[in-house]
DSSP file (Angstrom, degrees, kcal/mol; ACC not computed):
  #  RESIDUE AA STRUCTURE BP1 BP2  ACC     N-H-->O    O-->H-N    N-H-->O    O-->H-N    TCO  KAPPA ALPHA  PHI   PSI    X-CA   Y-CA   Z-CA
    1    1 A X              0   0    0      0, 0.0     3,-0.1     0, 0.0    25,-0.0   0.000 360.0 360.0 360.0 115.9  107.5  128.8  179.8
    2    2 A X        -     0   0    0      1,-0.1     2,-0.1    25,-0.0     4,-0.1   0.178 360.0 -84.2 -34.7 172.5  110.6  130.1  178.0
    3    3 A X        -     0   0    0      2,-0.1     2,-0.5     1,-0.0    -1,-0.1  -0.351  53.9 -91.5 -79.1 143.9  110.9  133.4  176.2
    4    4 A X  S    S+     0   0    0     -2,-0.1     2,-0.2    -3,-0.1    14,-0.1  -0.973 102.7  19.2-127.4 142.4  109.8  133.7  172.8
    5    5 A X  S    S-     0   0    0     -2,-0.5     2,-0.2    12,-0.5    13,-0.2   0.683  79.2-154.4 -87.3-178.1  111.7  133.3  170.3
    6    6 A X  E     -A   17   0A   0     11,-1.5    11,-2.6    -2,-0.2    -1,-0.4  -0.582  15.3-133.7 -98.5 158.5  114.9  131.1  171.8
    7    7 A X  E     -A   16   0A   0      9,-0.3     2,-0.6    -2,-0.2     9,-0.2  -0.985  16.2-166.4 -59.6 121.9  118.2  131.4  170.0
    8    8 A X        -     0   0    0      7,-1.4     7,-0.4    -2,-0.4     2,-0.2  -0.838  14.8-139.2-132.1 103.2  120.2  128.9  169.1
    9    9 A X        -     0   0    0     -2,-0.6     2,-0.4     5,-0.2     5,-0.2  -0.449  20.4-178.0 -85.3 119.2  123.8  129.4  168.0
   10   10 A X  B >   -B   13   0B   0      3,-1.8     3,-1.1     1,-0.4    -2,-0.0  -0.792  69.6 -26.7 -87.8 132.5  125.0  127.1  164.9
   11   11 A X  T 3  S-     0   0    0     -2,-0.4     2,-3.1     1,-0.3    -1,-0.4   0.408 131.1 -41.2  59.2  75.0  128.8  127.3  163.7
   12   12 A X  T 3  S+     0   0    0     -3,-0.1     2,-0.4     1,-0.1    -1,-0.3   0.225 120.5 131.0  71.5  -7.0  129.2  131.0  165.0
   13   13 A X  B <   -B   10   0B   0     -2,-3.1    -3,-1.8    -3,-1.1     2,-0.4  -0.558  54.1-144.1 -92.0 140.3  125.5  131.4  163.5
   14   14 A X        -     0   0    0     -2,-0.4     2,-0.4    -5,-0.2    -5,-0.2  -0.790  15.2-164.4 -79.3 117.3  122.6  133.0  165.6
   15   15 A X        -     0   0    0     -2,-0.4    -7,-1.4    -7,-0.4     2,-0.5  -0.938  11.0-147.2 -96.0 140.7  119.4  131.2  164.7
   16   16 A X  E     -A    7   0A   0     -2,-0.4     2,-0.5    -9,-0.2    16,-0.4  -0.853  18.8-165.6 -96.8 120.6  116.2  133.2  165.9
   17   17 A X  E     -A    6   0A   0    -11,-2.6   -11,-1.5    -2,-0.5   -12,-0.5  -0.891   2.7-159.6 -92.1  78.0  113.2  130.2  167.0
   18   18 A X  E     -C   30   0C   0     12,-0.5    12,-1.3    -2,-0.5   -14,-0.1  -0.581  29.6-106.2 -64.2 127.1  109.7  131.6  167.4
   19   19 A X  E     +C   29   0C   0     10,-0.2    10,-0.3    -2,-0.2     3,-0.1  -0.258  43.6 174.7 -17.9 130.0  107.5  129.5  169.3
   20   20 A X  E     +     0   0C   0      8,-2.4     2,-0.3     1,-0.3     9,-0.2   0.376  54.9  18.4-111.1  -7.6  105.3  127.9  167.1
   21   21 A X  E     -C   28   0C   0      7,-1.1     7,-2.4     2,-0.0    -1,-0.3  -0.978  56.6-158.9-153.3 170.5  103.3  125.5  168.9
   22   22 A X  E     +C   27   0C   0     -2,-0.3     5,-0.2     5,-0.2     2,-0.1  -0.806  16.5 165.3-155.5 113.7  102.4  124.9  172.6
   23   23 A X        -     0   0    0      3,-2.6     2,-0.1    -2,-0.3     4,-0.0  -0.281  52.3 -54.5-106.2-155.7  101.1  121.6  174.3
   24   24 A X  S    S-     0   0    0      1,-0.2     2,-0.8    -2,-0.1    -1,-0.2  -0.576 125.9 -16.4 -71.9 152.4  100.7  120.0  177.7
   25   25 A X  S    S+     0   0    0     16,-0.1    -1,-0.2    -2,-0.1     2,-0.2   0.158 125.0  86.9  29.2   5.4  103.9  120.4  178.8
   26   26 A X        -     0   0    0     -2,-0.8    -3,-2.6    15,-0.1     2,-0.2  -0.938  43.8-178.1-159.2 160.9  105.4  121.0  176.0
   27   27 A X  E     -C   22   0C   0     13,-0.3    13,-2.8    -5,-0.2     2,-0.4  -0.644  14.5-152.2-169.5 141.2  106.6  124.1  173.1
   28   28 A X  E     -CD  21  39C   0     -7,-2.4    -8,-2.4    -2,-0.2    -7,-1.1  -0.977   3.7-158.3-128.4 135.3  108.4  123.9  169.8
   29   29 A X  E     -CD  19  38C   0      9,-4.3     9,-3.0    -2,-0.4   -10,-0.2  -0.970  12.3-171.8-130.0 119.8  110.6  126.7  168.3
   30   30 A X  E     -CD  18  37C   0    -12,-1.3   -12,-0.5    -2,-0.6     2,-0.4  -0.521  29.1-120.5 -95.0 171.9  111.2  126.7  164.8
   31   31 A X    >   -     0   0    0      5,-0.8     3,-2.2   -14,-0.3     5,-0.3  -0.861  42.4-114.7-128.5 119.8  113.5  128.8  162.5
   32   32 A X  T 3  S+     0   0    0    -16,-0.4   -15,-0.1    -2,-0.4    -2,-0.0   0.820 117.5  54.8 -49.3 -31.6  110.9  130.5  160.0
   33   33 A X  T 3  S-     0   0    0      1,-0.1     2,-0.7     3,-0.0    -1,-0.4   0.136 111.4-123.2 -89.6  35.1  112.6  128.4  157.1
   34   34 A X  S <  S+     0   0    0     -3,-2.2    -2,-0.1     1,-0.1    -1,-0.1   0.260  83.2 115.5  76.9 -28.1  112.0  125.2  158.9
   35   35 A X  S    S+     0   0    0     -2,-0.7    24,-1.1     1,-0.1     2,-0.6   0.606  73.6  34.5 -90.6 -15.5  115.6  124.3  158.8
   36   36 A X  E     + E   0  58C   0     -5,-0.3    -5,-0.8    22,-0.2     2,-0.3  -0.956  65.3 178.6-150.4 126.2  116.4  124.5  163.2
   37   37 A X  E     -DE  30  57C   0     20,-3.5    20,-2.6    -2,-0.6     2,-0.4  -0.825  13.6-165.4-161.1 133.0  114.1  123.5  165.7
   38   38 A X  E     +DE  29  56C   0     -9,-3.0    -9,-4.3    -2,-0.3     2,-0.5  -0.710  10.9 178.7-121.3 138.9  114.2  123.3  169.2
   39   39 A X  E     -DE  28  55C   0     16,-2.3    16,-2.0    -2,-0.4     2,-0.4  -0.939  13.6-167.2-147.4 139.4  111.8  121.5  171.6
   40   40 A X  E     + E   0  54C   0    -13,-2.8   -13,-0.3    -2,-0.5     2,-0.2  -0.865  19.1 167.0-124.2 133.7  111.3  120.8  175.2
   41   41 A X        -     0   0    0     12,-2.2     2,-0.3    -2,-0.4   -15,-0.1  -0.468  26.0-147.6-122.3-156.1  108.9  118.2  176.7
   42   42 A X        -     0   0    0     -2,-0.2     2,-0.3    10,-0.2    10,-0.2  -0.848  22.2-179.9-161.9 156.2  108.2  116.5  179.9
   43   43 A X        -     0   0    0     -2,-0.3     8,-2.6     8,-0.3     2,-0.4  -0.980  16.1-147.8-149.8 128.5  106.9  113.1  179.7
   44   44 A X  B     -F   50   0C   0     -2,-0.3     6,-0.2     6,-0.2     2,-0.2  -0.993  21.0-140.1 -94.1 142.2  105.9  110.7  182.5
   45   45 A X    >   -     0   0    0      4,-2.7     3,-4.2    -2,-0.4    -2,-0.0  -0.476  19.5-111.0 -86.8 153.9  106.4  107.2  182.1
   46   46 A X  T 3  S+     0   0    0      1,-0.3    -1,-0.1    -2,-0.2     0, 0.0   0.937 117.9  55.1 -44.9 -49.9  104.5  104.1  183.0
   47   47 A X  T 3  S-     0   0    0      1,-0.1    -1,-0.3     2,-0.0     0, 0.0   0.770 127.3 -98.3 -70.8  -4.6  106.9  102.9  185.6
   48   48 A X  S <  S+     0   0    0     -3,-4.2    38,-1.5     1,-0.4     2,-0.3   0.890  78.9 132.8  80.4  34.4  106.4  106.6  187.4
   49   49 A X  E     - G   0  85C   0     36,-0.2    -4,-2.7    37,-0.1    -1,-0.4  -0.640  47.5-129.6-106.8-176.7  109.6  108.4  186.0
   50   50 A X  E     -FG  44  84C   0     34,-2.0    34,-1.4    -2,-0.3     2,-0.2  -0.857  12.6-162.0-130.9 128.8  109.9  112.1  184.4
   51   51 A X  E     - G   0  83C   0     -8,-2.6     2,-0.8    -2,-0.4    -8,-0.3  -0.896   5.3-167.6-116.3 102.4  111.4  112.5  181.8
   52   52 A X  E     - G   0  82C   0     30,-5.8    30,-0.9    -2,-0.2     2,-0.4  -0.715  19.3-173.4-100.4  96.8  112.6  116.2  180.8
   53   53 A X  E     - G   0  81C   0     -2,-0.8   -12,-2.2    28,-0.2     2,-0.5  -0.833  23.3-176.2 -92.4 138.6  113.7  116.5  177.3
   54   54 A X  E     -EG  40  80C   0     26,-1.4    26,-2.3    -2,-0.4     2,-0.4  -0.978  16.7-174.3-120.1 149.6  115.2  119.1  175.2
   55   55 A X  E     -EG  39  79C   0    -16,-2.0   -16,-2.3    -2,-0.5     2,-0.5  -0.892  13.7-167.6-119.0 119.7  115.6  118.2  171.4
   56   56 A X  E     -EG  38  78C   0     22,-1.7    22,-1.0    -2,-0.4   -18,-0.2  -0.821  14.2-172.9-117.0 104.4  117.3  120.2  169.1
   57   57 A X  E     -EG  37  77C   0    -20,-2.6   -20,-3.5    -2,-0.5     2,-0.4  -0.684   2.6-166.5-102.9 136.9  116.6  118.9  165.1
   58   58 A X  E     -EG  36  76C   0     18,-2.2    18,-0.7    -2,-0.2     2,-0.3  -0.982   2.1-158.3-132.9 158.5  118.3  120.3  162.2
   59   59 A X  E     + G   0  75C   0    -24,-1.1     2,-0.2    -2,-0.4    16,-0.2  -0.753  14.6 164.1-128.1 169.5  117.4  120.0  158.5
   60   60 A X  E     - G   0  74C   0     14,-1.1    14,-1.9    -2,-0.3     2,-0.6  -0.947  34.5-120.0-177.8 159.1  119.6  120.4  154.9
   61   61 A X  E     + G   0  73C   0     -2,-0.2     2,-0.2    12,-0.2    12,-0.2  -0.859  40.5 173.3-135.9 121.8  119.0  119.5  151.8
   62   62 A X  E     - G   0  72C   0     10,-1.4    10,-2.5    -2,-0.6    -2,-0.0  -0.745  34.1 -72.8-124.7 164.1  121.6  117.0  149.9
   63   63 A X  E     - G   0  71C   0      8,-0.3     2,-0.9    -2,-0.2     8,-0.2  -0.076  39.0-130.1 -43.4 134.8  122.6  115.0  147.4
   64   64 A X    >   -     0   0    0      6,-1.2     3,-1.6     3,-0.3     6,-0.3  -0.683  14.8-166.6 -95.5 123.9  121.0  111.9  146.8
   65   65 A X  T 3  S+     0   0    0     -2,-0.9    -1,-0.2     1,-0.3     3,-0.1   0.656  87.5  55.3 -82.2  -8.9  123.7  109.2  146.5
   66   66 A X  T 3  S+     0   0    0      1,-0.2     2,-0.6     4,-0.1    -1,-0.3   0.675 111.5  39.3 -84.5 -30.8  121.1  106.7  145.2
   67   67 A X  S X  S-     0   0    0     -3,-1.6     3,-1.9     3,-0.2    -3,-0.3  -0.724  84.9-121.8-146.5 115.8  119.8  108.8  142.3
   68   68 A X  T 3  S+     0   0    0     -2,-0.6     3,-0.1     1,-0.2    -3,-0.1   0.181  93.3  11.1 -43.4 155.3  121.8  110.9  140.1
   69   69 A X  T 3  S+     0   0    0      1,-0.1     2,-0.3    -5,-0.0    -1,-0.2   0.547 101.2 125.8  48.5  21.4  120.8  114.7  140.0
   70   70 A X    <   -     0   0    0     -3,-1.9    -6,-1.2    -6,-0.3    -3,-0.2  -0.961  43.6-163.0 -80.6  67.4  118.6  114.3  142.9
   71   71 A X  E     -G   63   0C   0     -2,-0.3     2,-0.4    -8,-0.2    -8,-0.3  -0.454   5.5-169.8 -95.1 174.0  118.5  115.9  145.8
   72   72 A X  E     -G   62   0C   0    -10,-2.5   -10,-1.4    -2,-0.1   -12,-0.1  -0.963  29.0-110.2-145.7 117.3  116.8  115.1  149.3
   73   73 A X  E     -G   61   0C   0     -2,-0.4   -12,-0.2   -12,-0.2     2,-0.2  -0.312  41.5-176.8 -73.0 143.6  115.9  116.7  152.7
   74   74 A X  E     -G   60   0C   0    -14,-1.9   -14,-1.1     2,-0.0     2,-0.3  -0.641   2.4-164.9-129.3 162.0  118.1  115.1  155.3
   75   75 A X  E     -G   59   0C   0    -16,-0.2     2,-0.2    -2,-0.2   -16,-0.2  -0.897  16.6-174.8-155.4 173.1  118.2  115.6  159.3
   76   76 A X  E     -G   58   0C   0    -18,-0.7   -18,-2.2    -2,-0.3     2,-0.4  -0.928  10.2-171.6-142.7 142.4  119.8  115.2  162.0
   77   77 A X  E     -G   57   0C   0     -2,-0.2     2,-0.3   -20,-0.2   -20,-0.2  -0.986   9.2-153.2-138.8 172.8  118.8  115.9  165.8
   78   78 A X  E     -G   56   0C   0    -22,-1.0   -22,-1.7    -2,-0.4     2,-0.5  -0.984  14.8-163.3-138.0 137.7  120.6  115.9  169.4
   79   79 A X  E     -G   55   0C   0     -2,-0.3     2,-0.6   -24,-0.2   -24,-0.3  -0.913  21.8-161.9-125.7 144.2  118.8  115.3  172.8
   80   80 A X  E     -G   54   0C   0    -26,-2.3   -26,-1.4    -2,-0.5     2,-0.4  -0.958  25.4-171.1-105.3 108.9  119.6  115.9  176.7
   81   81 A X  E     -G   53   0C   0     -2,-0.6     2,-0.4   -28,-0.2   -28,-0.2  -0.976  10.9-160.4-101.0 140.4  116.9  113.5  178.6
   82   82 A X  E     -G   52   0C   0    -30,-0.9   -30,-5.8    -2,-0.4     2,-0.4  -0.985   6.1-165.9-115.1 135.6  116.8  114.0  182.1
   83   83 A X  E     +G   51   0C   0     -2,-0.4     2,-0.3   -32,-0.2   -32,-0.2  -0.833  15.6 172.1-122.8  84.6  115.2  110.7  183.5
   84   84 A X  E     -G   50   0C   0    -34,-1.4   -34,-2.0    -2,-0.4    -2,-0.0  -0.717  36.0-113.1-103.1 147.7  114.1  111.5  187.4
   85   85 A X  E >   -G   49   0C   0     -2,-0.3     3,-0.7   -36,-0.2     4,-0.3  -0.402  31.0-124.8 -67.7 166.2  111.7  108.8  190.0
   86   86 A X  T 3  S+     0   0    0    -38,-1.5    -1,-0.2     1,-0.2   -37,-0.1   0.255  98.0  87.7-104.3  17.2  108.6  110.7  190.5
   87   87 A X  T 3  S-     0   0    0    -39,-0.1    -1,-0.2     0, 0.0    -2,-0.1   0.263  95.4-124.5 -61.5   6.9  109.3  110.3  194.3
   88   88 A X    <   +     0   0    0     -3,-0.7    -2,-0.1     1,-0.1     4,-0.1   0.991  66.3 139.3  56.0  69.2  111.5  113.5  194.7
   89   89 A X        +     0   0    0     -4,-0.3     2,-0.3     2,-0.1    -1,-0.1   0.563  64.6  63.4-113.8  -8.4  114.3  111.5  196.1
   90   90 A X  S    S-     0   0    0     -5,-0.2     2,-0.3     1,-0.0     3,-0.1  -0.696  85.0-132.3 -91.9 131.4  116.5  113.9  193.8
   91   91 A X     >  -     0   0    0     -2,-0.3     4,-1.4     1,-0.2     5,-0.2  -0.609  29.9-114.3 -84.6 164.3  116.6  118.0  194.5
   92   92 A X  H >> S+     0   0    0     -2,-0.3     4,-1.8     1,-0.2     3,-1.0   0.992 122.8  56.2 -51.6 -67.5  116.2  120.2  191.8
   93   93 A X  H 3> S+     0   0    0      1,-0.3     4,-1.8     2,-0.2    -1,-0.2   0.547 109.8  44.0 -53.8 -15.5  120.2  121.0  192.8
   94   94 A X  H 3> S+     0   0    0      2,-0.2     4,-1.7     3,-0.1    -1,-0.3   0.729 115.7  46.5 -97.1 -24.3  121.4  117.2  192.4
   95   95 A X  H <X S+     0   0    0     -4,-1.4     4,-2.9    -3,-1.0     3,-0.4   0.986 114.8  49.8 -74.1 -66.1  119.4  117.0  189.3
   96   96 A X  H >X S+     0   0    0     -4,-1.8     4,-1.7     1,-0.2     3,-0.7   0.847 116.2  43.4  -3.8 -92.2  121.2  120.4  188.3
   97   97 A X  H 3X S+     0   0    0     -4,-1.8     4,-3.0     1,-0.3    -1,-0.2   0.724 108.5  51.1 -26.3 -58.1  124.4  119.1  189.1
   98   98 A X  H 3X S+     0   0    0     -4,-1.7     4,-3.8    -3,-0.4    -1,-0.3   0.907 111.8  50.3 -77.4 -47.5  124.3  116.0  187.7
   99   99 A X  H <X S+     0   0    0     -4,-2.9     4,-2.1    -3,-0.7    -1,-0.3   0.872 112.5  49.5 -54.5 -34.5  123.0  117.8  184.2
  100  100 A X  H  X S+     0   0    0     -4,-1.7     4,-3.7    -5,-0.3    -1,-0.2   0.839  96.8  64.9 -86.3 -28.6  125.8  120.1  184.4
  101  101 A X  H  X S+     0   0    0     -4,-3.0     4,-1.7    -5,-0.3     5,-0.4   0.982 110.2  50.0 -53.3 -58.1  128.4  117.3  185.0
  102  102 A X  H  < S+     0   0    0     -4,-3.8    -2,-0.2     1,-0.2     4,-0.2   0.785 100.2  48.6 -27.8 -58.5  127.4  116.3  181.5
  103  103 A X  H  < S+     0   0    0     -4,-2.1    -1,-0.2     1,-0.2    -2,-0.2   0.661 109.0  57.7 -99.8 -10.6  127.4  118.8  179.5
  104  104 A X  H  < S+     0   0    0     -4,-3.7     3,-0.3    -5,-0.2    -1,-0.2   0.824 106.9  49.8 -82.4  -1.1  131.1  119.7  180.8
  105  105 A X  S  < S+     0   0    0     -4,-1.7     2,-1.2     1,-0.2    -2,-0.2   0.718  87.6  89.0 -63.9 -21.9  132.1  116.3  179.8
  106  106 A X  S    S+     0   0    0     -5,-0.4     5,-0.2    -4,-0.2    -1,-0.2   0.250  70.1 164.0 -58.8  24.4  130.2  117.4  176.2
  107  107 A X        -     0   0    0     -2,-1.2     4,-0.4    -3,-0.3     5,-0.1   0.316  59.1-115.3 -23.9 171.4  133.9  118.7  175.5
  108  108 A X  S  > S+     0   0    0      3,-0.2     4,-2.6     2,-0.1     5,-0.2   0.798 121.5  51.3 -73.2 -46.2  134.6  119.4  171.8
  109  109 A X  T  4 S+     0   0    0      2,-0.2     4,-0.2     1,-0.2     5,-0.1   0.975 114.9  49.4 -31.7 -66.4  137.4  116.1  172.1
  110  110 A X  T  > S+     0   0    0      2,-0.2     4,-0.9     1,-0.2    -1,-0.2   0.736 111.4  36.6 -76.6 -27.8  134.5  114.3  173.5
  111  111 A X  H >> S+     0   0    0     -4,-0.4     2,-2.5     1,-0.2     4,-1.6   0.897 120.9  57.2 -94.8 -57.7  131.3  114.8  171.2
  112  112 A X  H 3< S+     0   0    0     -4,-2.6    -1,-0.2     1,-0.3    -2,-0.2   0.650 112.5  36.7 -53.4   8.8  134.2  114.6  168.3
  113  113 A X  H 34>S+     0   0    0     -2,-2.5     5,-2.3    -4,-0.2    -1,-0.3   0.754 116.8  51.2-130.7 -28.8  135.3  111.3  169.6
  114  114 A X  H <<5S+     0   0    0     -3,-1.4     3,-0.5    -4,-0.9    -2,-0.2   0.664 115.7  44.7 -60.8 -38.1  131.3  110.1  170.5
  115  115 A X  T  <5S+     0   0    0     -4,-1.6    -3,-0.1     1,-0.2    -2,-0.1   0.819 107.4  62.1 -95.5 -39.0  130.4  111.2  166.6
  116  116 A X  T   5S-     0   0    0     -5,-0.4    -1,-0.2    -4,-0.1    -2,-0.2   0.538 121.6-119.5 -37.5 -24.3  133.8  109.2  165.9
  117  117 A X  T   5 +     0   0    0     -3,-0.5    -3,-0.2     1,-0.2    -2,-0.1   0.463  61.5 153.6  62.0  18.1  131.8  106.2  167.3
  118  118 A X      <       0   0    0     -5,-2.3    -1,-0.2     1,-0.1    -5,-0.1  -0.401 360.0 360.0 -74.0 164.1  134.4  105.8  170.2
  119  119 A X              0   0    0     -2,-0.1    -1,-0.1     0, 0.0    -5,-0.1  -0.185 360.0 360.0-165.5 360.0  132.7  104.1  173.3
């Protein structure tokens, strides 16, 4: 089990998560105002993969472009699935690797150019 809380750094900002719930296999940390929350699961599927997610959700509250003088809670999230066969034909280190190959492609260029809708 991670440490409680997690930290999760916004735009140069520190958010402090305390755990707040904990099931089979998986734990949610929330931001006391609700507003950032991070969650990790593990998941088998029917066909007899794993699935390891971690989820990060963030929430705001904005204008509502449909009705003047309105405003509305909005969100957004981002997720890392790692999707492995449940026959251990993968190591932990190729799984490792493979995750880490990722997230140095996650460039700032590259999620700008992904959020950009480039393909």
């Amino acid at each position: 089990m991670f440490s409680d809380p997690q930290s999760v750094t916004i735009n140069t900002v520190a958010n402090s998560l305390p755990r707040v719930s904990v099931g089979d296999r998986t734990a949610t940390y929330t931001k006391d105002d609700e507003t950032v929350s991070l969650s990790v699961a593990h998941t088998s599927t029917k066909s007899g993969r794993t699935r390891r997610q971690v989820r990060l959700d963030i929430k705001k509250i904005a204008a509502d472009p449909f009705v003047a003088n309105q405003s509305r809670e909005v969100s957004c999230s981002c997720y890392l699935v790692i999707d492995e066969p449940s026959d251990a034909v993968f190591t932990n280190t190729e799984l490792l690797n493979n995750t880490k190959g990722l997230i140095g492609w996650l460039s700032d260029a590259n999620v700008t150019k992904v959020i950009a809708g480039e393909s």
